[in-house]
C-alpha positions in Angstrom: -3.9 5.0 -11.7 -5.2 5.3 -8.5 -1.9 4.5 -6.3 -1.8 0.8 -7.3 1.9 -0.4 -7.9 0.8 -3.3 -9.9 2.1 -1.9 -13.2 5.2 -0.8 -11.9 8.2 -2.7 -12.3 9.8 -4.4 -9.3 9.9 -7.4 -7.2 6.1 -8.1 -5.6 5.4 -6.6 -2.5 6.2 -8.6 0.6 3.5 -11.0 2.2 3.0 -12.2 5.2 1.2 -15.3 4.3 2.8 -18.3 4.7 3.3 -20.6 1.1 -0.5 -21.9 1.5 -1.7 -18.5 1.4 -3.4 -18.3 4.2 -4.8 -15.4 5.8 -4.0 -16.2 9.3 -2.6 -18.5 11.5 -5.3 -18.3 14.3 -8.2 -20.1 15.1 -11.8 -19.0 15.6 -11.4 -17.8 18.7 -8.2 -15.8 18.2 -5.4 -19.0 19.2 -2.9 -20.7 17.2 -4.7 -23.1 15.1 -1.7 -25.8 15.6 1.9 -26.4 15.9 2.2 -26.4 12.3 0.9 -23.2 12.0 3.0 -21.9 14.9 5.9 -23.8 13.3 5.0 -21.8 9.7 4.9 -18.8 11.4 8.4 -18.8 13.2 9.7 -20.4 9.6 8.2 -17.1 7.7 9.6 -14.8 10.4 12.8 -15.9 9.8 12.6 -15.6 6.2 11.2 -12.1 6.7 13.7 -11.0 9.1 16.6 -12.3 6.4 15.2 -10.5 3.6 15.0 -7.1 6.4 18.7 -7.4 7.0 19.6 -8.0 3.5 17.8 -4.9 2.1 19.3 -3.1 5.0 22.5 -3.9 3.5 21.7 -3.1 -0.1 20.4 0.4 1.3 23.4 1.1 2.9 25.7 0.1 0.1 23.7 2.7 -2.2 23.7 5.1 0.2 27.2 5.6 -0.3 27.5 5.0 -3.9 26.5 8.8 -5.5 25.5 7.8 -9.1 22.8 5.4 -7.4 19.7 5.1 -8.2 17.7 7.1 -6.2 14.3 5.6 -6.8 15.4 2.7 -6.6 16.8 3.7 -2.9 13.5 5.1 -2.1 11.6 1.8 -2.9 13.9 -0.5 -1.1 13.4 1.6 1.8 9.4 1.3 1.4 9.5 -2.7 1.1 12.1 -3.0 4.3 9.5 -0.8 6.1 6.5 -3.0 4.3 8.5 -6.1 5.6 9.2 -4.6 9.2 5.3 -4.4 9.5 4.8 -8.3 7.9 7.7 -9.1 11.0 5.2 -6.9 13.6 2.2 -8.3 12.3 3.6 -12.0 12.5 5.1 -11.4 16.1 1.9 -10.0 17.3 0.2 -13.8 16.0 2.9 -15.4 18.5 2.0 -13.8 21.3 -1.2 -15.5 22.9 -4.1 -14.0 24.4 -4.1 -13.6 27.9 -8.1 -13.4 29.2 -8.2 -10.6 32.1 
């Protein structure tokens, strides 16, 4: 099928759009578009960073149960490592652009 996951079962993959979908937060010329948007951002990052620790938690707990699931390990693993990226990607937005 190509390597889609869409007819897998499962929760959806992580995004790191905000809940208007939007692609980014910047402005044309790379800059925070406004303080809601920065204000989205940090509200998403914390979200993000919740679910991280969470999963982190559920992976460790089957980790030491030996009847678990082990596919079901293995994908929790890939979306706290798909979220870790949303949490780099997001960070990255915060930071602004220094002109050298």
């Amino acid at each position: 099928m190509g390597g889609h996951c869409t007819d897998r079962p499962g929760p959806a993959p992580p995004t790191c759009l905000n809940a208007a979908n939007r692609l980014s937060f910047t402005g044309p010329e790379g800059h925070m578009s406004s303080e809601l948007d920065h204000a989205q951002t940090i509200r998403r990052l914390a979200e993000l960073r919740q679910e991280h620790r969470d999963l982190d938690a559920a992976i460790e707990r089957l980790g030491l149960d030996p009847t678990a699931d082990h596919l079901q390990l293995r994908r929790l693993k890939k979306r706290k490592l798909m979220i870790k990226d949303c949490v780099t990607r997001l960070e990255s937005l915060l930071i602004p652009d220094l002109d050298a």
